[in-house]
LOMAR-428653 format. One record per residue (C-alpha): residue number from 1; z, x, y. Coordinates in steps of 0.25 Angstrom, whole numbers. Example, Ala and Ser with C-alpha at 12.3 -4.5 7.8 and 13.67 -1.06 7.14 Angstrom:
// LOMAR-428653
+------+-------+-------+-------+
: resi :     z :     x :     y :
+------+-------+-------+-------+
:    1 :    31 :    49 :   -18 :
:    2 :    29 :    55 :    -4 :
+------+-------+-------+-------+
//
This chain:
// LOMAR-428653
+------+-------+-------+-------+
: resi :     z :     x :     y :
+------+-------+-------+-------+
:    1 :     0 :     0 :     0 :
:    2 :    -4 :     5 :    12 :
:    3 :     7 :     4 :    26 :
:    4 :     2 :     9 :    39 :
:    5 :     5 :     7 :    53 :
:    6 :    -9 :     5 :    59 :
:    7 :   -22 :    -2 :    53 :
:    8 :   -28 :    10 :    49 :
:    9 :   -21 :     4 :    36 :
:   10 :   -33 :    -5 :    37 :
:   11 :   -44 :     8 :    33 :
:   12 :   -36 :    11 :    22 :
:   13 :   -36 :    -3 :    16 :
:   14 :   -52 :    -4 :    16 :
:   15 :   -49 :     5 :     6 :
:   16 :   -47 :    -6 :    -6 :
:   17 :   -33 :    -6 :    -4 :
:   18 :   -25 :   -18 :    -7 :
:   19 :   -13 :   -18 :     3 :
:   20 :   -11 :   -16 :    18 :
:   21 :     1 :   -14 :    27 :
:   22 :    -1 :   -16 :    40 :
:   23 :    12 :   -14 :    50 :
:   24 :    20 :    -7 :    62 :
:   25 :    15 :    -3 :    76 :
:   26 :     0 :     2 :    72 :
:   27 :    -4 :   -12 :    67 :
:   28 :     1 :   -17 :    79 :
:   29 :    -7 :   -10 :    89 :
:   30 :   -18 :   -13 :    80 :
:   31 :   -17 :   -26 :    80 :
:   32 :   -14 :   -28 :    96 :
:   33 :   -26 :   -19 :    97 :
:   34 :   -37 :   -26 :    90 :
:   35 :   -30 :   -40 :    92 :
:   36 :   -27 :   -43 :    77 :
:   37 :   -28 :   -36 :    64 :
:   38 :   -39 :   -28 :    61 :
:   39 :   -51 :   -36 :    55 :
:   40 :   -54 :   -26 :    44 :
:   41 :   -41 :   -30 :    38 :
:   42 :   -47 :   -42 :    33 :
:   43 :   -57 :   -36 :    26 :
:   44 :   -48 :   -28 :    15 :
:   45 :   -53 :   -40 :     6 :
:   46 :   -44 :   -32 :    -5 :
:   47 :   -31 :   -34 :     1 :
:   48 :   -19 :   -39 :    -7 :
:   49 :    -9 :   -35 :     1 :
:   50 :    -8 :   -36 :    17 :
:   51 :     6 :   -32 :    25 :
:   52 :     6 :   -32 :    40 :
:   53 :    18 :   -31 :    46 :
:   54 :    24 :   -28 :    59 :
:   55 :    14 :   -29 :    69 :
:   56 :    11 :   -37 :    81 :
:   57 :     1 :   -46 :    71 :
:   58 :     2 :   -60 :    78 :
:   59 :   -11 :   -68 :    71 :
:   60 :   -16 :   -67 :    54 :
:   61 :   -32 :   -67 :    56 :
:   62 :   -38 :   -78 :    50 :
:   63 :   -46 :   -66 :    42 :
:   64 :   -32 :   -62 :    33 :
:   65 :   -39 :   -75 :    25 :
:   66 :   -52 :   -65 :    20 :
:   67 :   -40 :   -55 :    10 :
:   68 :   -41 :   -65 :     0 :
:   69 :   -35 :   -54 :    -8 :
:   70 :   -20 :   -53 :    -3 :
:   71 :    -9 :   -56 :    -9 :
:   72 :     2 :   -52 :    -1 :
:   73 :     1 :   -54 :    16 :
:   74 :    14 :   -48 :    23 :
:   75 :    12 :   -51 :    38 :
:   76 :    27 :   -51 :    40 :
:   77 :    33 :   -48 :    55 :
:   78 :    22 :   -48 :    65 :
:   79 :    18 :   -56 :    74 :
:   80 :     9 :   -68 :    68 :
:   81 :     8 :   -82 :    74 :
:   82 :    -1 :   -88 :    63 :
:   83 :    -9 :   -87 :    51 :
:   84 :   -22 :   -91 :    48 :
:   85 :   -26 :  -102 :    39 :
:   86 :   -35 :   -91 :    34 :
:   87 :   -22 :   -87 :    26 :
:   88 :   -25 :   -97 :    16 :
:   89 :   -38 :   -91 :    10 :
:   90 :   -27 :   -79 :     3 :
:   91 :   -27 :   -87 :   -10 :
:   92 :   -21 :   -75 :   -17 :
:   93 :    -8 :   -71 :    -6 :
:   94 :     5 :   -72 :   -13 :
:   95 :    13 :   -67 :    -3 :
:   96 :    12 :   -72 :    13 :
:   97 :    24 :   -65 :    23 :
:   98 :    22 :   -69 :    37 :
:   99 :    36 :   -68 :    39 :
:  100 :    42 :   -64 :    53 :
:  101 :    30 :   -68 :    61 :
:  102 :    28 :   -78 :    72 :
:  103 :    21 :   -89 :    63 :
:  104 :    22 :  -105 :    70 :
:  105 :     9 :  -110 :    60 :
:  106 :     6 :  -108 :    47 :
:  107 :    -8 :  -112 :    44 :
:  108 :   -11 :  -123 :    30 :
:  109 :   -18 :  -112 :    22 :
:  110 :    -3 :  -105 :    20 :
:  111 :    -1 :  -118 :    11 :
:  112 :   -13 :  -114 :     2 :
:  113 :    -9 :  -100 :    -4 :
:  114 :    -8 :  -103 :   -19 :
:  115 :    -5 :   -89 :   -24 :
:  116 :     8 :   -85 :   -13 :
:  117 :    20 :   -84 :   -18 :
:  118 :    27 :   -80 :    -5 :
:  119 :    26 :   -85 :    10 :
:  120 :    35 :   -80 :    19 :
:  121 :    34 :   -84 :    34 :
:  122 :    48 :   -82 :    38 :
:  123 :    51 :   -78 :    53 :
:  124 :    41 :   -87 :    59 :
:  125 :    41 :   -99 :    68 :
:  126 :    35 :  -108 :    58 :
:  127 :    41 :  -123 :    57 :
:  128 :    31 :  -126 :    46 :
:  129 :    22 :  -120 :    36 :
:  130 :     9 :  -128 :    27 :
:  131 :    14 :  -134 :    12 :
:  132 :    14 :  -124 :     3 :
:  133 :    12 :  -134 :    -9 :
:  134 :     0 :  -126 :   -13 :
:  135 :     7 :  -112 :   -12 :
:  136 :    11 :  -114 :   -27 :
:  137 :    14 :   -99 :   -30 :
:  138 :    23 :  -100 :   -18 :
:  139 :    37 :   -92 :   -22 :
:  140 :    43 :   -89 :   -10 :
:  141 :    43 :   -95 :     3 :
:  142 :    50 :   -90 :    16 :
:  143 :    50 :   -98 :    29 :
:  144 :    64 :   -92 :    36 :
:  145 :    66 :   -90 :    50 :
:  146 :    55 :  -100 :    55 :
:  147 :    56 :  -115 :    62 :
:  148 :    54 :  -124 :    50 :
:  149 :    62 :  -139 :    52 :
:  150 :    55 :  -143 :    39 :
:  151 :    57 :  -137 :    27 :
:  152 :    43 :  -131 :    22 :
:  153 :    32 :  -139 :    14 :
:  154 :    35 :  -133 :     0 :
:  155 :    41 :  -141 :    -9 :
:  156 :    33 :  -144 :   -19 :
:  157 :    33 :  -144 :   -35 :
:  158 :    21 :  -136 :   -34 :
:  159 :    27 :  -122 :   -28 :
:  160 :    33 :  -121 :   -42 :
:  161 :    35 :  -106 :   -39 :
:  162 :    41 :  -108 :   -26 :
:  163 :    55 :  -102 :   -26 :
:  164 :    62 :   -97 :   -13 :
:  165 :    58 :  -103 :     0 :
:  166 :    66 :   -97 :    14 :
:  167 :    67 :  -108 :    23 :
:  168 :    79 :  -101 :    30 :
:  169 :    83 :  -101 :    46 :
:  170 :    72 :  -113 :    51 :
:  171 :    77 :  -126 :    56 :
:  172 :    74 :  -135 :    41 :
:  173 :    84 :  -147 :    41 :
:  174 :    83 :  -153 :    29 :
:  175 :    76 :  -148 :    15 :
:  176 :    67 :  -158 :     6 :
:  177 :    70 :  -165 :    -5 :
:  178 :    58 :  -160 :   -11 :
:  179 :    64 :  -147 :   -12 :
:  180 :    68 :  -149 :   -25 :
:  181 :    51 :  -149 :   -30 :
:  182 :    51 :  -134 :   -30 :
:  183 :    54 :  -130 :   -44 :
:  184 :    56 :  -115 :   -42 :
:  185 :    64 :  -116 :   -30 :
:  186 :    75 :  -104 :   -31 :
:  187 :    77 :  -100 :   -16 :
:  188 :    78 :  -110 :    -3 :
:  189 :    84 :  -102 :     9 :
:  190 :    88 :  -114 :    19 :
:  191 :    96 :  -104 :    27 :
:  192 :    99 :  -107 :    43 :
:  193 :    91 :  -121 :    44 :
:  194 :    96 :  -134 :    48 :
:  195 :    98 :  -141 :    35 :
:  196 :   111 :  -152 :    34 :
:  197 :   108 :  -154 :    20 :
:  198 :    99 :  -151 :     7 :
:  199 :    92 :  -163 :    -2 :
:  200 :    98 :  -164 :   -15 :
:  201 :    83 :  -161 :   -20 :
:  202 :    87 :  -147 :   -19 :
:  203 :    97 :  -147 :   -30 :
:  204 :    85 :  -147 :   -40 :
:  205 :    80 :  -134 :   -35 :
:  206 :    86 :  -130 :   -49 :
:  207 :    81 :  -116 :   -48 :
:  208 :    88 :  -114 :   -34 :
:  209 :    95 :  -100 :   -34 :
:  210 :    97 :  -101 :   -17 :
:  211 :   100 :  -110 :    -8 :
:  212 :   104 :  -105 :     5 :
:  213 :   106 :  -116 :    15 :
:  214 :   117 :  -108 :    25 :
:  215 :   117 :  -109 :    39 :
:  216 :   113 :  -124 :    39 :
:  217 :   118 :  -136 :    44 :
:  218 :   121 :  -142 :    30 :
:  219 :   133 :  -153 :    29 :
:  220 :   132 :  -156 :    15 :
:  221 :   147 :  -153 :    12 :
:  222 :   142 :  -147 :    -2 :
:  223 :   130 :  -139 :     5 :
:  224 :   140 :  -132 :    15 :
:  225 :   148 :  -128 :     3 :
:  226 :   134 :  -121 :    -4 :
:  227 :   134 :  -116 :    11 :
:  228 :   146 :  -109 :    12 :
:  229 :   145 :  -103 :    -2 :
:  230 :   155 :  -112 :    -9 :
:  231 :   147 :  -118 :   -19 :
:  232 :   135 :  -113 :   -28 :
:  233 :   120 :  -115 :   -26 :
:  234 :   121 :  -124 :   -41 :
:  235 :   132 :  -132 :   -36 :
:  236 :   125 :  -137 :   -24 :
:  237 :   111 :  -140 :   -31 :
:  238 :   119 :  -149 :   -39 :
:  239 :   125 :  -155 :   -27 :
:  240 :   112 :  -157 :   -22 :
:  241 :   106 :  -162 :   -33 :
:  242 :   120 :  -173 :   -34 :
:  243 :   117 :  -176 :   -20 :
:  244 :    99 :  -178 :   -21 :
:  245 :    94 :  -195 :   -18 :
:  246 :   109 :  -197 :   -12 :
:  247 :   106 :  -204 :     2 :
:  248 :   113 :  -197 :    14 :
:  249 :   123 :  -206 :    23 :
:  250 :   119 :  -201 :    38 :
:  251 :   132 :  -203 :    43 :
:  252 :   139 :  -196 :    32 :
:  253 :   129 :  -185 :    35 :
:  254 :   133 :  -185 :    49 :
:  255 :   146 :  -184 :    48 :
:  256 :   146 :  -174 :    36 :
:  257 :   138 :  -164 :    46 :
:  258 :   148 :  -165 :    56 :
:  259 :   158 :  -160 :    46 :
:  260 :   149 :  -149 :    40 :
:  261 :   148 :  -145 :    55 :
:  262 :   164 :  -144 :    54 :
:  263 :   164 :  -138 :    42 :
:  264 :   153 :  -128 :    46 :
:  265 :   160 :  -124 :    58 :
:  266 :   174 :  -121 :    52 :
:  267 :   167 :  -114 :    42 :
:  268 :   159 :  -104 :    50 :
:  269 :   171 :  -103 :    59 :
:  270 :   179 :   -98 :    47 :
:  271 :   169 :   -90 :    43 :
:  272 :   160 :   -83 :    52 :
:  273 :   153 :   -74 :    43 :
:  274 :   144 :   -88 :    40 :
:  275 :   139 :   -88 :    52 :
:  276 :   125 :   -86 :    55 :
:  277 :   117 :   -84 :    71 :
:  278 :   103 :   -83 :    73 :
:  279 :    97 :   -71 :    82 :
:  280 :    82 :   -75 :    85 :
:  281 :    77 :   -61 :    91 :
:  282 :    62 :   -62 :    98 :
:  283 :    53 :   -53 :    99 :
:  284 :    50 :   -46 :   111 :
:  285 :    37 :   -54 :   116 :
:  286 :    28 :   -49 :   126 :
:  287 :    32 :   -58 :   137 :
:  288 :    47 :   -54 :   135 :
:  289 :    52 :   -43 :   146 :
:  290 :    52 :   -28 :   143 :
:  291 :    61 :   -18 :   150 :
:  292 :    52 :    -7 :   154 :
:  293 :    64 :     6 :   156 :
:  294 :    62 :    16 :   166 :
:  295 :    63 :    32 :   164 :
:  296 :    73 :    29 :   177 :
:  297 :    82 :    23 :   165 :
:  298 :    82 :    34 :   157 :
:  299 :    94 :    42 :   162 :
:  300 :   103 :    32 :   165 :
:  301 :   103 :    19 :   156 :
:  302 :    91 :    21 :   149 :
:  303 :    92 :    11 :   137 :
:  304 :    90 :    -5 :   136 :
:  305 :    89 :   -15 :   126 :
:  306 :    85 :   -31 :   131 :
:  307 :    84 :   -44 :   124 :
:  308 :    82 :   -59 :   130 :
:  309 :    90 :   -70 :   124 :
:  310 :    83 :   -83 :   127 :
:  311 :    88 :   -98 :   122 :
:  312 :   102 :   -94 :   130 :
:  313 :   111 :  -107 :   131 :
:  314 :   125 :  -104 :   136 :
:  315 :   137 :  -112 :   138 :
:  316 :   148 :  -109 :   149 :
:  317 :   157 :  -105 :   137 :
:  318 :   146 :   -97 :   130 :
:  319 :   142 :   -89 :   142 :
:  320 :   154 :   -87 :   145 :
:  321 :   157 :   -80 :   131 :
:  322 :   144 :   -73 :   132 :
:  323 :   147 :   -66 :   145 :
:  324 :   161 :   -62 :   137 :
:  325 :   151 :   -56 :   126 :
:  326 :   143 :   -47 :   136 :
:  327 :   156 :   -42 :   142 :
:  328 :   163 :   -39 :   127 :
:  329 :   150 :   -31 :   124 :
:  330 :   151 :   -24 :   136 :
:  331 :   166 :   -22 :   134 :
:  332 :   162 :   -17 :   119 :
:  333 :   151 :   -14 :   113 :
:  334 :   144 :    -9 :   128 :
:  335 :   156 :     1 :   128 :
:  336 :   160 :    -8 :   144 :
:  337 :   146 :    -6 :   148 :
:  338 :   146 :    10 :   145 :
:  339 :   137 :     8 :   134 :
:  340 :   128 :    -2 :   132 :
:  341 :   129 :   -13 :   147 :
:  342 :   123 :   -28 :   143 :
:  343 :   115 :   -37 :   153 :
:  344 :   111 :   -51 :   152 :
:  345 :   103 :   -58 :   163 :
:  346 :    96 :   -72 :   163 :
:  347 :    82 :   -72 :   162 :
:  348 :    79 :   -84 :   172 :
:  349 :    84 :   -72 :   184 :
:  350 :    75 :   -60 :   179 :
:  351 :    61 :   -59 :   182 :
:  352 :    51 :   -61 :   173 :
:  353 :    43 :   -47 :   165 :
:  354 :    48 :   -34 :   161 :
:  355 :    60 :   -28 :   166 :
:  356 :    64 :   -13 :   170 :
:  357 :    75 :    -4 :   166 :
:  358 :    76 :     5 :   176 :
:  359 :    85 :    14 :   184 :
:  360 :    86 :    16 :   198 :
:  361 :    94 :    23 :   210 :
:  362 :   107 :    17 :   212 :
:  363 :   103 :    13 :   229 :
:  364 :    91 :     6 :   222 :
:  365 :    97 :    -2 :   212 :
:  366 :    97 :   -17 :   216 :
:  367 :   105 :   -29 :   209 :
:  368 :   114 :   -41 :   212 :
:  369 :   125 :   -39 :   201 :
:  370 :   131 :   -48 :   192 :
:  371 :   141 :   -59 :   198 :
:  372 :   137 :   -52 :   212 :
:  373 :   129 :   -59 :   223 :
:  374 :   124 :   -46 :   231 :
:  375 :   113 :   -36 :   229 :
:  376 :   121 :   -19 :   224 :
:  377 :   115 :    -7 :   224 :
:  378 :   118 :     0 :   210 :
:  379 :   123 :    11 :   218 :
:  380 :   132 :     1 :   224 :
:  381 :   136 :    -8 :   215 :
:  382 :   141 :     6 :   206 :
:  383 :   146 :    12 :   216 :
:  384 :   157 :    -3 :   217 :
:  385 :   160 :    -2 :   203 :
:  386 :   163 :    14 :   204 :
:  387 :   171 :     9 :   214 :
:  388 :   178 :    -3 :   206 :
:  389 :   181 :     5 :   195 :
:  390 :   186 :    18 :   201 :
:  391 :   196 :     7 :   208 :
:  392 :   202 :     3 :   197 :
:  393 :   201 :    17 :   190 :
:  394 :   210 :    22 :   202 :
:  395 :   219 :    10 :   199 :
:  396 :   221 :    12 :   185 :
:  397 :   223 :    25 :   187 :
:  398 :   211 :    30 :   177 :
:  399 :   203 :    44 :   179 :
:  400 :   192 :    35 :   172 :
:  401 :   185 :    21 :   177 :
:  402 :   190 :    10 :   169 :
:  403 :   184 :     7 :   154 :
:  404 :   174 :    -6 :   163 :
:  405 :   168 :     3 :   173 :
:  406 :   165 :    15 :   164 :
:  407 :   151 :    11 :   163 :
:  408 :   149 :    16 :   178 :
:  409 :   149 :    30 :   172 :
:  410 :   135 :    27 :   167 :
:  411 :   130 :    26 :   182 :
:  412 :   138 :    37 :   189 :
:  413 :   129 :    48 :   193 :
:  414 :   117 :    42 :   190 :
:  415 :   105 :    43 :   201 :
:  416 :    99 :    30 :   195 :
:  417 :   106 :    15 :   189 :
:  418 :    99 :     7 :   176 :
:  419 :    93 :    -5 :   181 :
:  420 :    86 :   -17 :   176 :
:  421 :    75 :   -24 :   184 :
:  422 :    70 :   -36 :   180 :
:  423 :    54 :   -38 :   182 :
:  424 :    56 :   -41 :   196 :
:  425 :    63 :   -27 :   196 :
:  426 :    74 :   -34 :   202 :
:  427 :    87 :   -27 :   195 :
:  428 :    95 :   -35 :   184 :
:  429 :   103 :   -25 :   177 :
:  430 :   111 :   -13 :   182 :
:  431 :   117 :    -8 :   170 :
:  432 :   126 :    -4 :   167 :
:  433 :   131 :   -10 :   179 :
:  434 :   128 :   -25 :   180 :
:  435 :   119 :   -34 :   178 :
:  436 :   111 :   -42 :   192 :
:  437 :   117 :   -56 :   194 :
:  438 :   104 :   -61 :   196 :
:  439 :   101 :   -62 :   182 :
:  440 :   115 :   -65 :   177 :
:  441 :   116 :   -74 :   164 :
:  442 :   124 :   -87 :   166 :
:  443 :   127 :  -100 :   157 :
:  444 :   113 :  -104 :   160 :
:  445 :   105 :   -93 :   156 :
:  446 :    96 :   -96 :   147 :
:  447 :    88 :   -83 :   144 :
:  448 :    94 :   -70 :   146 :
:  449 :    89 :   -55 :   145 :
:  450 :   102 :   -44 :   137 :
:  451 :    99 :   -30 :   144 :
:  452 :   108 :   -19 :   137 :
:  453 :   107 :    -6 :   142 :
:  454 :   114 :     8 :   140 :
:  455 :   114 :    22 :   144 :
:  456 :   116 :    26 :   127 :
:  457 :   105 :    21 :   118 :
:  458 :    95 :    10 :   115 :
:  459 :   104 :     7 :   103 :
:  460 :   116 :     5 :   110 :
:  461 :   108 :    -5 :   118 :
:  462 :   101 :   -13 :   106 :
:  463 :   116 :   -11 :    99 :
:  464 :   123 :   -19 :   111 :
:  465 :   113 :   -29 :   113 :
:  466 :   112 :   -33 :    98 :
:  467 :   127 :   -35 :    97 :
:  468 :   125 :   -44 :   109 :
:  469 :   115 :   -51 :   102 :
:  470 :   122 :   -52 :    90 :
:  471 :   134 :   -59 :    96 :
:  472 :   127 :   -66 :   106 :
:  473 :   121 :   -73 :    92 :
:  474 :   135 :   -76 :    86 :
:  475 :   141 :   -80 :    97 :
:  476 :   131 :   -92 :   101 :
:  477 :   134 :   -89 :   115 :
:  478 :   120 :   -91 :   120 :
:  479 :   115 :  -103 :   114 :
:  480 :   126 :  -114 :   113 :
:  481 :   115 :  -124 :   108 :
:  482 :   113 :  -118 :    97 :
:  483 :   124 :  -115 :    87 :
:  484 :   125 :  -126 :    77 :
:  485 :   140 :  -128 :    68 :
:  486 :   132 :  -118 :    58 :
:  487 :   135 :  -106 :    65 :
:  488 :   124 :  -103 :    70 :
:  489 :   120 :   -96 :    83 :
:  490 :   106 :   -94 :    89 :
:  491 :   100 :   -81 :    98 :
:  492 :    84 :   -80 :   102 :
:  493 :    82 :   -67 :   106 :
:  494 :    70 :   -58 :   113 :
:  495 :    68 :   -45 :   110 :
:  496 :    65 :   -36 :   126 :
:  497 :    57 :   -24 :   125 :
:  498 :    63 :   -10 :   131 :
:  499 :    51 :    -1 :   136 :
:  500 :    51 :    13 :   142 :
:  501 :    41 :    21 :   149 :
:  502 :    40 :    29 :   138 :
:  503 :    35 :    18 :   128 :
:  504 :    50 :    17 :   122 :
:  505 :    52 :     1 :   117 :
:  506 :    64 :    -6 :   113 :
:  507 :    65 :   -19 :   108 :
:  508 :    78 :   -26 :   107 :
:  509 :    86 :   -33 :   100 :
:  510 :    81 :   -26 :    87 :
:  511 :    82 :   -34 :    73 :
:  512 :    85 :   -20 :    65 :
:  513 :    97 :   -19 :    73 :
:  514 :   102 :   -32 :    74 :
:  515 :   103 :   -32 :    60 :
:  516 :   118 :   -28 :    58 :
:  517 :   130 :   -35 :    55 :
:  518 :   137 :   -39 :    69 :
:  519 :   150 :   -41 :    60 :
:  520 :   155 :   -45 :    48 :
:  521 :   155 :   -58 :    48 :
:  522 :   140 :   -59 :    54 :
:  523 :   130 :   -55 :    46 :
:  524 :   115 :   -51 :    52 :
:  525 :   103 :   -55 :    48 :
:  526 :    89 :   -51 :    52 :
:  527 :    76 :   -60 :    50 :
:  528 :    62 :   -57 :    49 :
:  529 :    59 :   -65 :    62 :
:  530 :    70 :   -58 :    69 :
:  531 :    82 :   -68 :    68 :
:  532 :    95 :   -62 :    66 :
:  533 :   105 :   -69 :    59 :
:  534 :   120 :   -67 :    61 :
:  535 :   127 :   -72 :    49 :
:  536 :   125 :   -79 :    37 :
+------+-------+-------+-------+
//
């Protein structure tokens, strides 16, 4: 099998080879250069094996229909929005991953591939996919992570080889009756969807080895036992199945979810480690600021990290504890501002476009600090918190300032100060100073932009705002709406862009290093469509 990092891969495949990998940077560029893949591909008639992964690939050609001869097509974690009906003419594919993409659409012809056994389309934004009744070799199906309200058209005597099927963190409420047609059924993930109850069909699933349904809505006193692990998968098939043709009393139901929302909130009280938060990170997109850094920054404060938090609903308590959590970081983790220094400020107040990180001479740096309604100098402003601090030095008798002004050290001496400036190149941040009271957060921010900067290292900048993001997640704090008695909390994130003038990019938050455990009752996992779960 041949990998490599450009298309020259493409030569060496005329070569009667059988398998190509295309991935990484060089395809990229290849492809933005000539607008698509290269044509030739679809000429290697011989091909049984294609894998392109990693690139900036946003449409399949209709043309991938003429390798009538693949078996396998990887197309996992680029950038696709559709596939063509094309697709359809591969009669002898067996395995279909076009997970961790950007699919809305699938086209019919993905409901007449006879020979696949394996269609995974996780990570996606898909609410729907064609009937696969005629995918009878279908063995594995994986839908996880997309937008599905309706569980997918599968169930069918005929996909009599169909035995694991990941319909895991979508928004299904109920699952048909009709489940209990697929004879070969050994796996159903249901995790993280919106069910209340399962249909007693299910318990003729009699090859069933799995069932997850955690982190769901259920208020079926015996389901919420199977939830919290106090009874075995065998017992509640046979519940089920005690409990299938039975009609359902809606006022007992009603009054038997408000219980299971007690119960469910006492028991993720008691037992935190259960609880499970969602951390949706974006990817930065074109139209998303960058900060372009300065060589001015270089000697001073030279390192920056930046995310935008969208979807933001506080409440006067929330913001008030979210305030309390920036100043606990800075108290901690930010060593009192001597490490790491965080600012927050409201979209709605900052120009729209790229932003600047900068340095300038201390006379020539402008901003309106926080909670302060007149326009300072940096050399001003440092020169009033020099004064402070050396005040209550003298009258606390110390030969040091005190432990909260220490972070002026940073400054003292230095011919140029770190700034911020938004597009407008008014300044927003002076860090580690203070933040412009232009842009301030409030309880009614809606969007808001997380600098981190530091004098130390990019890591110490992508370390500080990942914890912050972390327990911004548990805590709910931003989105109040959201939460429901489950335990869940929501968190939409956009990666920001760092640039240099030396070519030098960062991109924050980063799903490598989010994936660590915060503590140990919070357990982190990472998705292919760039969801981080704290929890269960």
């Amino acid at each position: 099998m041949m990998v490599e990092h450009s298309l020259v891969a493409l030569k060496r495949a005329e070569e009667n080879q059988h398998h190509l990998v295309l991935m990484g940077p060089g395809v990229s560029e290849a492809i933005r250069k000539s607008n698509g893949l290269d044509e030739s591909l679809f000429n290697l008639h011989n091909l049984t094996y294609l894998y392109i992964t990693k690139t900036c690939l946003q449409c399949v050609p209709k043309e991938i229909g003429k390798l009538t001869n693949l078996t396998i097509l990887l197309l996992h974690s680029n950038e696709i929005t559709k596939l063509p009906n094309t697709i359809g003419e591969l009669k002898k594919l067996k395995v279909l991953d076009c997970s961790n993409n950007k699919l809305d659409y699938c086209p019919p012809a993905l409901g007449c591939l006879p020979q696949l056994r394996t269609l995974n389309l996780a990570s996606n934004l898909l609410s729907s996919i064609p009937s696969q009744r005629e995918n009878v070799a279908l063995n594995i199906l994986n839908l996880g992570d997309n937008k599905f309200k309706i569980f997918p058209d599968v169930c069918y005597a005929e996909l009599v080889c169909l035995s694991e099927i990941h319909v895991n963190a979508n928004d299904i409420k109920e699952v048909p009756v009709t489940i209990s047609k697929l004879p070969a059924l050994k796996v159903l993930n249901l995790r993280f969807n919106l069910l209340m109850d399962l249909p007693g069909e299910l318990g003729d699933c009699d090859k069933l080895e799995k069932l997850d349904i955690y982190l769901n809505t259920l208020y079926d006193k015996t389901l919420y036992h199977y939830y919290v692990a106090r009874i075995k998968l065998n017992e509640l098939l046979c519940y089920l199945r005690s409990i299938k043709g039975k009609p359902k009393d809606q006022l007992l139901l009603e009054k038997l979810k408000m219980d299971r929302k007690k119960d469910l909130s006492d028991f993720f009280a008691e037992n935190p480690k259960y609880m499970r938060h969602r951390l949706a990170i974006k990817k930065a997109a074109d139209d998303v600021p960058v900060i372009e850094v300065t060589e001015h920054v270089d000697s001073v404060r030279p390192f920056i990290a930046a995310c935008i938090i969208r979807k933001v609903n506080f409440t006067k308590e929330s913001f008030k504890k979210f305030i309390q959590l920036q100043t606990r970081l800075h108290e901690g983790i930010c060593e009192k501002k001597c490490a790491v220094t965080i600012a927050i400020h409201d979209m709605k107040f900052m120009a729209c476009g790229n932003l600047t990180y900068t340095a300038k001479p201390p006379e020539e740096l402008e901003i309106e600090p926080l909670s302060r309604n007149k326009i300072y100098t940096g050399d001003v402003l440092f020169k009033q918190l020099q004064a402070e601090a050396e005040t209550i030095r003298k009258i606390t008798k110390q030969n040091v300032y005190p432990e909260r002004y220490k972070y002026l050290n940073l400054l003292k001496g230095k011919s140029l100060f770190p700034c911020l400036l938004d597009h407008s190149q008014e300044v927003i941040s002076f860090p580690p100073i203070v933040s412009s009271n232009k842009t301030k957060v409030s309880m009614f921010t809606k969007e808001m932009f997380v600098e981190v900067t530091s004098a130390i290292s990019y890591r110490i900048c992508r370390k500080v705002l990942e914890q912050f993001l972390k327990e911004l997640t548990i805590s709910g704090l931003t989105n109040q709406s959201m939460p429901d008695f489950s335990g869940r909390n929501w968190l939409t994130v956009e990666q920001v862009r760092v640039q240099d003038t030396k070519g030098n990019r960062l991109i924050c938050p980063s799903k490598k290093d989010l994936e660590e455990d915060l503590d140990e009752n919070s357990r982190i996992t990472v998705r292919e469509c760039f969801y981080v779960s704290y929890g269960w």
